[in-house]
N, C-alpha and C positions, 0 to 999 in steps of 0.2 A: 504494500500500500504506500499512498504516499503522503507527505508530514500532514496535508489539509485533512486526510483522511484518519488521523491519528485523533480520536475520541475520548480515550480513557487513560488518561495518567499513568505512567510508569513507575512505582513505588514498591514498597513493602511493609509487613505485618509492623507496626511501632513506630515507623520513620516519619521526620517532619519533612525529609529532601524528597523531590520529585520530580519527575524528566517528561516534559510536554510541550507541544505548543500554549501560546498564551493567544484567547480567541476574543480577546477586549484590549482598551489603550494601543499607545501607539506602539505596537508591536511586531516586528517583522511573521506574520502569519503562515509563513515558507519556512521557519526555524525551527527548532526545539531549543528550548532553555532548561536550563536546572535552575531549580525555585527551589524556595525555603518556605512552608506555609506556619511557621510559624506566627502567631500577631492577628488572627482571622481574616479572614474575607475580602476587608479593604482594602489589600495593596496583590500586589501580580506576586511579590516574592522572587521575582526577578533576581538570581544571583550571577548566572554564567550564561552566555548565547555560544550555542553550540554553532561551529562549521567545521565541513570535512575539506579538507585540502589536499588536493593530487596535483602534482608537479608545480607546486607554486602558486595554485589556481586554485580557488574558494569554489566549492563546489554549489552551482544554483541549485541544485535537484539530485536527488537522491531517494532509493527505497527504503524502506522500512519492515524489518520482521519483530512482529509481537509478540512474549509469551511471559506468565508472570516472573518467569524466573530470568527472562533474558529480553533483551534489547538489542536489534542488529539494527545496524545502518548502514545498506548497501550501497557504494561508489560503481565507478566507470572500474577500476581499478582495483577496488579495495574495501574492506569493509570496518566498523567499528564495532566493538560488542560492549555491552554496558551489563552490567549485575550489582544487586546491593549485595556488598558481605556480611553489614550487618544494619542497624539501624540508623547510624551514623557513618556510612564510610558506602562511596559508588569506585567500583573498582570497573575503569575501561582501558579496552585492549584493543589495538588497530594493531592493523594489517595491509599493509600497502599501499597506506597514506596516513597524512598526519592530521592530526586535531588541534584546532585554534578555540581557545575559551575568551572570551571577548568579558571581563567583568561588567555589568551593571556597576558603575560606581557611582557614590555621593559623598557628600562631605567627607571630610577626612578619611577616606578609604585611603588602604595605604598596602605593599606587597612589600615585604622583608624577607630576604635569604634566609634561609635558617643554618646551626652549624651540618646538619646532616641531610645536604643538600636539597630536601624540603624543601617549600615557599609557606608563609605566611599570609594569607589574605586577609586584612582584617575591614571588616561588614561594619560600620557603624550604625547604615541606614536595616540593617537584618540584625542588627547587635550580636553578631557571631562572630566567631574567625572557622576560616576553611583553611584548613592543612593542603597543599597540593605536594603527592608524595609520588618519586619517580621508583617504580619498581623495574621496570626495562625501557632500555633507550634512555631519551635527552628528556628532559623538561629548560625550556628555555623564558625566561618572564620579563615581557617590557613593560615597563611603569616609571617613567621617568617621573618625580618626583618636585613639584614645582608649590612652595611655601607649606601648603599644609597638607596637600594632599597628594596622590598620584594623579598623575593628569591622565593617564587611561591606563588600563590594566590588559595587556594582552599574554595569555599562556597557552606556549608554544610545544604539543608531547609530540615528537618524533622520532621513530627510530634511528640505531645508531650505527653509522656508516651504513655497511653494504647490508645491515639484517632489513627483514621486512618487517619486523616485530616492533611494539612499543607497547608497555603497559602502564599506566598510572593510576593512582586511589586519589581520593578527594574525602577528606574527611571534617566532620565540622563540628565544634565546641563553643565553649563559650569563655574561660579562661585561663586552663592549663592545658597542654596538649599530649594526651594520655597513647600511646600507639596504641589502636584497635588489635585485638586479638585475632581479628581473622583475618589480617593481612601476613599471620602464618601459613596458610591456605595456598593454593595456586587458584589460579583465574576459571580452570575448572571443577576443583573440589569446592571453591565460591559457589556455582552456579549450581551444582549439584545439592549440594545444602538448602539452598530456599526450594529448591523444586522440591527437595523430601520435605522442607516445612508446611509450602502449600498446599502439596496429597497430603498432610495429616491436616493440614483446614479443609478442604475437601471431603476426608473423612467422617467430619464432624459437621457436616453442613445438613441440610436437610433435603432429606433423596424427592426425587422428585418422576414423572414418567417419562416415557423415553421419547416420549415429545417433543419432552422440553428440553432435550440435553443441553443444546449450544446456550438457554436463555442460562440453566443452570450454571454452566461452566462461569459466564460473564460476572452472574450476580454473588457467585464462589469468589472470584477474585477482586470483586472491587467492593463488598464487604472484609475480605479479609486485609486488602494494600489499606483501606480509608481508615485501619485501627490505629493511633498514634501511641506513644508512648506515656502514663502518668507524667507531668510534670505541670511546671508552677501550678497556678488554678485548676487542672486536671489532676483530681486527686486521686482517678483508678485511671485504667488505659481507657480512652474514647475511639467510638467510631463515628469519625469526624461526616457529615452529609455527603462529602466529596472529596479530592484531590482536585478537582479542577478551580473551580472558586469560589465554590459554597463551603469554605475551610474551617466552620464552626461545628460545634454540638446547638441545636434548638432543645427546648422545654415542654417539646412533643412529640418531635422527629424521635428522638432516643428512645420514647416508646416502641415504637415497629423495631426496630433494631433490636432492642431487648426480647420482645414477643419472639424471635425468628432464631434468636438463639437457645430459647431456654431449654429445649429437647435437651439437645445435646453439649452446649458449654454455659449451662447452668451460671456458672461463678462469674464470667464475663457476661450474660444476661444483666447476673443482679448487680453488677455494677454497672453498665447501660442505666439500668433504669435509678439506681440510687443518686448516679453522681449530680445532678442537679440540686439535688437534697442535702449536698453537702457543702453545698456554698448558700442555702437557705436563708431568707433574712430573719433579722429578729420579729418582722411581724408576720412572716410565712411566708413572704413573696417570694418567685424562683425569680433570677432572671432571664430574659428572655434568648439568651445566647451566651454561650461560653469557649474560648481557647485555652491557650496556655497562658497568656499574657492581660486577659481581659473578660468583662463579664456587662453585657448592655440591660437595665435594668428601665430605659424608657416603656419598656412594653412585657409583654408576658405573654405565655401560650396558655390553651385551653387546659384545664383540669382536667386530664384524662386517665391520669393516673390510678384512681382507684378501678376505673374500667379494664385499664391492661394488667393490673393485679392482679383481678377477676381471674382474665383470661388463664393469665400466668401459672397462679393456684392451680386452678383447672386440669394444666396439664405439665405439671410438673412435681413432684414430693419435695424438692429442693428448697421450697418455700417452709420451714417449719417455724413454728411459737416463737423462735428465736432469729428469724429475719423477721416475722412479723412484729414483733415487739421492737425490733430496729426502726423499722420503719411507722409503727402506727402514730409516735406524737407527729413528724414530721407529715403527717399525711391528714391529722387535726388541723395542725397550724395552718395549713395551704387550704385546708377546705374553708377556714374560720376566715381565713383573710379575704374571702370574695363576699362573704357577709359583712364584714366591719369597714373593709376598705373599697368595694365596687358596689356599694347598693347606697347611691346616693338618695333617692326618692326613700328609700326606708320601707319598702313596698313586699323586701321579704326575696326578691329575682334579685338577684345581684346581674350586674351590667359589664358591656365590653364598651372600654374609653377608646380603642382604635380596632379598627380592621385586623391590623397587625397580632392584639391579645386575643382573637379565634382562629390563628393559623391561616383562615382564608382568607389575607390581607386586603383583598378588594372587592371582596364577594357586594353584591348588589345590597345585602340586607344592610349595607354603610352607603350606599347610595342617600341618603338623606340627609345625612346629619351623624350624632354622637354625641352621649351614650345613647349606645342601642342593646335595650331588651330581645337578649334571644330563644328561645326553645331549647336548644344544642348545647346552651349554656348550662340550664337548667336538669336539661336532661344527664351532664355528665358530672354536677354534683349531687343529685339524687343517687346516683350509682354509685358516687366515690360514698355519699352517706351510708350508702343500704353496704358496701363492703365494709365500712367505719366499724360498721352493727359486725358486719361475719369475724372480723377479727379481733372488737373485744369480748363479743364472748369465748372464744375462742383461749382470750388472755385474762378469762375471769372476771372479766370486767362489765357483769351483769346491768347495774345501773348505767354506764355508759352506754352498750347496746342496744336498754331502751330507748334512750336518749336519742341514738343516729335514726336509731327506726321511726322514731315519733318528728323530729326534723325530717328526713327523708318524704315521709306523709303529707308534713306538711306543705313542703314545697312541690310534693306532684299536682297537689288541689292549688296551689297558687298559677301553679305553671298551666293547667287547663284552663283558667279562670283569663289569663293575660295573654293565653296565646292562639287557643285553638277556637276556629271555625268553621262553619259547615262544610267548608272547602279544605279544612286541613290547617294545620299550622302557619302562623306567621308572625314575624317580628314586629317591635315597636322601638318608639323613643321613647328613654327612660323620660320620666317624670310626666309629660305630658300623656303619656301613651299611647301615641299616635300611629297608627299601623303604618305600615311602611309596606309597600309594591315590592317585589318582587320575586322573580322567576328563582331563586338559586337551592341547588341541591340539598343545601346546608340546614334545609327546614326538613330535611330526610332525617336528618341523625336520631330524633327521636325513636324510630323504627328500634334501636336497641334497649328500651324502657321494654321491649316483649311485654309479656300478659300484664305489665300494670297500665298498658293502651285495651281499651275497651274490642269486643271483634268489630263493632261499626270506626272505631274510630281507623282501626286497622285495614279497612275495605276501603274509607275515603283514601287515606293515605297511599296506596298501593293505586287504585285510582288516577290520582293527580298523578302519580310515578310515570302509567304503565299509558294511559289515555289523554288525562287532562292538559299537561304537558309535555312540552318534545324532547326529554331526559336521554332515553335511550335512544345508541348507534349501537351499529356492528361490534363494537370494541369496549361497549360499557356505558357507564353513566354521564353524561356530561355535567361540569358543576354547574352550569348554567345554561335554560331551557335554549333549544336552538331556536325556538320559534321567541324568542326575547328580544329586545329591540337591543340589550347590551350584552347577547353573546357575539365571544369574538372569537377568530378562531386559535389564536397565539392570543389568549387573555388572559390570562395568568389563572384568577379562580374565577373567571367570565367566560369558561368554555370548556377548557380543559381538563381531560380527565388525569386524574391524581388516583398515586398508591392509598394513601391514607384514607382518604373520600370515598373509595371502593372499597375497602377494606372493614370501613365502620359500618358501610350500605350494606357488604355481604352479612356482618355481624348482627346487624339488625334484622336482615330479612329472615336469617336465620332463628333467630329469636320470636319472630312473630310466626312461625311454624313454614316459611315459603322454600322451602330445602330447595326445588327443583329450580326456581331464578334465583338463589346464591349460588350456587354449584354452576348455572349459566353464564352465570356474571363475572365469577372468579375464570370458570372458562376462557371465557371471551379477555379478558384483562393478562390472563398468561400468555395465550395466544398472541398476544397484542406486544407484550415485553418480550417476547423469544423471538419476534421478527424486527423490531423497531429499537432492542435495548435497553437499559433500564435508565431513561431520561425520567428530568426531575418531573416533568410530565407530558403529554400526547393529545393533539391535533384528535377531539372527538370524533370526525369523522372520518379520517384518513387512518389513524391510529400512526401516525408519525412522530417521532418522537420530540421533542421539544426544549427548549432552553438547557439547563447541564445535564451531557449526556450520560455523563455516571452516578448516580445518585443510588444511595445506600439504602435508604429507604422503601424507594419501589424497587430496590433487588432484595430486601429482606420480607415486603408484602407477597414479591412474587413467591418467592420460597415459602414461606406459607403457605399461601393459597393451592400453589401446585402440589404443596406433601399433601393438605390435607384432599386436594382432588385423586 
């Protein structure tokens, strides 16, 4: 293939370095670069621009072979092979031409010889330093040096004299420089090594039918590359949404991700889904995104949590008295906080202050205004309350239990009362309680309330789904009706069908007794990911895939949905 065709990030299980194109900012889109994600989202992470050079001559073009263990880039002449050996350190080896690393620099960037013939790169604007370390051949480095800084950083690995060989490591740190232990290794007991770590993530993955193999194989390796290592803010290992450049954990996403592990890596499940919890504020609030470096607390994600507990329970032993009791103040505190601090009216519905705090940032039920009262809202602290109830009894904690059950009660008879009409559920504005127009799928979510939805109210609902609205395509649900005056078809939650959004739909339909259209729907939705990839989400009616192409989430929904098909 070739580099535009290059989709999914070249990384490994821990690592925060990563070899792609950059497909934003002013970025040569013919290149691959080595980034640093660490710092989230907002910046490319830009540390090196890669170019292959044969006789002198910067190569425009050039092939590309993918696998998670290996990286080739084919010349006219010659080729380059890339492999992580560990989570810090990219050992690459040419063959019949040389490699030019062009540094992104910024201030005070600066390249120092070292005494063992090493180079120093040191990152101010990525706050690292990279080791450039020659194992075979030349390493050659200009950086002429002008007041404060290098004035460009160019590194030169080319073999030496008449060989055709060159190998070099890159390895990156932050203030002492420690030699990696598997630059004992040669270049292919390296590459052999992650390939044996990836079959045993594969191992552990969740089987799925022989369908699905290739969607399989994809969403195996870019949940396993998108795991980074604990550090600063990241208090267990995370799986980050992507390598490409949704380079954060979210306060909902990490839910799927945990669900898709628990089968079988139980212990990195329950960290998935705790680590939010562990940067918790003192009034309950999560923030609404986390890396290593930073934590964004303007906004927040929906309370799902006690629903993917639910699930989690369900079907796993792994959950005993004693993760539940870890978890149960911290799952008080988050539920208490949408009562004390989002129900400004006092009306009992706690409220979303942006788009952004329901995960479906632009969904049509924010078309009016804010705060808006929603159903979805409602419905998944009901859930978190009625699990509140299953786990302190569970912890003995009898008066408590009745306590979630009698809240839980109380808020389904509020939530009918503000939201549902003849036609089905709908949103309002807090305070005034103004119903609000619109088409979006997101008045679906209640579907997993099951039998505490009446069978009429269960007939309208499915109804409005299957007839009243133009919801379903070939490929699933769309989050917003086609026949809407603001579906679009790249609309973010204005058209496009989503892992998550399908996922809760399947969950709910299941729960209202519809086996035969969950089992359709999940069909159709695997189908749709084993041919188009597991983008952040898919062109309703094309089933094409959409904005970032690697995304952790709908390859964890997929896995799911295909074990349990």
């Amino acid at each position: 293939m070739k580099i535009e065709d290059m989709k999914i990030p070249f990384s490994r299980y821990g690592s925060f370095l990563v070899i792609s194109p950059i497909y934003f900012g002013d970025y040569d889109q013919n290149a691959l670069y080595i980034r640093m994600i660490r710092g989230g989202d907002e910046k490319s992470g830009a540390i090196f621009k890669i170019n292959l050079v044969e006789e002198e001559l910067v190569l425009q073009d050039y092939e590309v072979e993918f696998s998670p263990h290996l990286l080739r880039l084919i010349g006219n002449k010659g080729t380059l092979e890339c492999c992580f050996s560990s989570e810090s350190t990219i050992r690459i080896k040419g063959n019949g031409l040389s490699l030019q690393l062009t540094a992104l620099t910024g201030s005070y960037d600066y390249a120092l010889a070292c005494p063992d013939q090493s180079w120093e790169i040191n990152s101010f604007k990525q706050k690292r330093r990279f080791r450039i370390i020659p194992i075979e051949g030349n390493v050659d480095v200009r950086a002429p040096f002008e007041v404060d800084k290098s004035k460009f950083i160019h590194i030169i690995c080319r073999p030496n004299g008449s060989d055709q060989t060159f190998e070099t490591a890159i390895s990156d740190y932050q203030i002492i420089f420690e030699k990696d232990t598997s630059l004992e290794l040669s270049f292919i007991e390296s590459v052999k090594r992650v390939e044996d770590e990836f079959t045993c993530w594969k191992e552990k993955t969740l089987k799925v039918p022989d369908q699905y193999r290739s969607g399989w194989e994809m969403a195996s390796y870019i949940t396993w590359s998108c795991v980074v290592k604990a550090e600063g803010l990241l208090t267990r290992p995370a799986m980050f949404m992507s390598k490409n450049w949704m380079t954060n954990i979210w306060s909902w996403d990490h839910c799927f991700n945990a669900m898709a592990l628990m089968k079988e890596q139980p212990e990195l499940a329950w960290d998935q889904y705790c680590i939010f919890f562990d940067s918790q504020d003192e009034s309950g609030a999560l923030p609404d995104f986390l890396n290593d470096q930073s934590s964004l607390w303007n906004c927040c994600k929906p309370p799902i949590h006690g629903w993917t507990l639910k699930w989690m329970m369900e079907r796993s032993p792994y959950i005993t008295n004693e993760k539940l009791s870890e978890i149960y103040d911290p799952l008080v505190k988050w539920t208490n906080w949408w009562y004390i601090h989002r129900d400004d009216d006092h009306d009992g519905i706690p409220q979303y202050n942006h788009g952004n705090d329901s995960g479906w940032d632009n969904s049509t039920v924010f078309s009016e205004g804010i705060p808006v009262e929603t159903p979805d809202l409602a419905t998944f602290l009901i859930i978190q309350m009625d699990v509140l109830a299953t786990i302190a009894k569970r912890l003995g904690k009898t008066n408590e239990e009745k306590a979630w059950k009698k809240r839980a009660d109380e808020t389904l008879n509020k939530m009918m009362e503000h939201f549902w009409t003849e036609d089905g559920f709908q949103a309002c504005l807090s305070g005034s309680h103004k119903p609000i127009s619109s088409q979006s799928l997101i008045l679906f979510i209640p579907f997993i309330l099951g039998d505490r939805l009446s069978k009429m109210q269960k007939d309208v609902l499915l109804h409005r789904l299957l007839h009243q609205n133009q919801f379903e395509t070939d490929h699933g649900f769309a989050t917003e009706s086609l026949a809407s005056p603001y579906y679009r078809q790249d609309g973010y939650w204005r058209g496009p069908i989503w892992a998550p959004s399908t996922m809760l739909l399947i969950e709910g339909l299941k729960a209202i007794g519809e086996i035969d259209l969950a089992k359709k729907t999940a069909e159709n939705f695997c189908t749709m990911a084993n041919q188009s990839g597991m983008a952040e989400n898919f062109n309703a009616v094309s089933g094409e895939g959409l904005r970032d192409p690697a995304f952790t989430w709908t390859s964890s929904v997929f896995l799911i949905l295909a074990h349990e098909l």
